[in-house]
N, C-alpha and C positions, 0 to 999 in steps of 0.2 A: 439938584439933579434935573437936569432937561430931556422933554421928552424921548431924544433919541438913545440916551444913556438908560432911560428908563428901559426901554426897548429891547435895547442890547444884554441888560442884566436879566427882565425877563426870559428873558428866549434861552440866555445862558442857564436858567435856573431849570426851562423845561428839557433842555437838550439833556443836563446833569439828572433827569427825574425827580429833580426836589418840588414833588409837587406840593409841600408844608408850605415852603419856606415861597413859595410860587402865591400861593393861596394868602399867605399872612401880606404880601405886597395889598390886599383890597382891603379897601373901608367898610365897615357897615352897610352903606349906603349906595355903594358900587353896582353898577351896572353891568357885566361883559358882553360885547355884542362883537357877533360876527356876519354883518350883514351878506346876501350873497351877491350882490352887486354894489359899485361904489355907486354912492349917494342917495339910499335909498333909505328911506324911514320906516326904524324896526315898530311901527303903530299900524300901517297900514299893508306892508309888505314883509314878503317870508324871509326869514333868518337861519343862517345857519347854529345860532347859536346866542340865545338873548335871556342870562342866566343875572340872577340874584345874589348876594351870599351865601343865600342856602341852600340855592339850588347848587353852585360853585361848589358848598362844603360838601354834599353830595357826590356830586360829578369826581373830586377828588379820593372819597370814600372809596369810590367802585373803582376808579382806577388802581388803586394802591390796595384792593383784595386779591390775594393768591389766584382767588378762583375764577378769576374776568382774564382768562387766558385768552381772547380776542385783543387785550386793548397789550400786550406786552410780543 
């Protein structure tokens, strides 16, 4: 699979709400970042978004509670 395949299956799995099956695409070791400008280095500059696994398993937790009626 190349990256823009990957892309397209991502984004299809978040449009669909599978955030499992969204979450199970990362490794261990996985990084997500969402810098807020391009080329910027999430070490020394702010992020919109610069999550871990567990932070990710997390983030997915709360989305997928009944009661996080903001995120739905």
């Amino acid at each position: 699979m190349d990256v823009a395949e990957f892309l397209w299956r991502e984004a299809a799995l978040l449009d669909d709400g599978s955030l499992k099956d969204w979450f199970d695409l990362f490794t261990e070791d996985c990084r997500y970042w969402i810098p807020m400008e391009d080329g910027r280095d999430p070490r020394t500059e702010m992020s919109i978004a610069l999550d871990d696994r567990a932070t990710l398993e997390d983030r997915v937790g709360r989305l997928q509670d009944p009661a996080t009626h903001s995120q739905t």
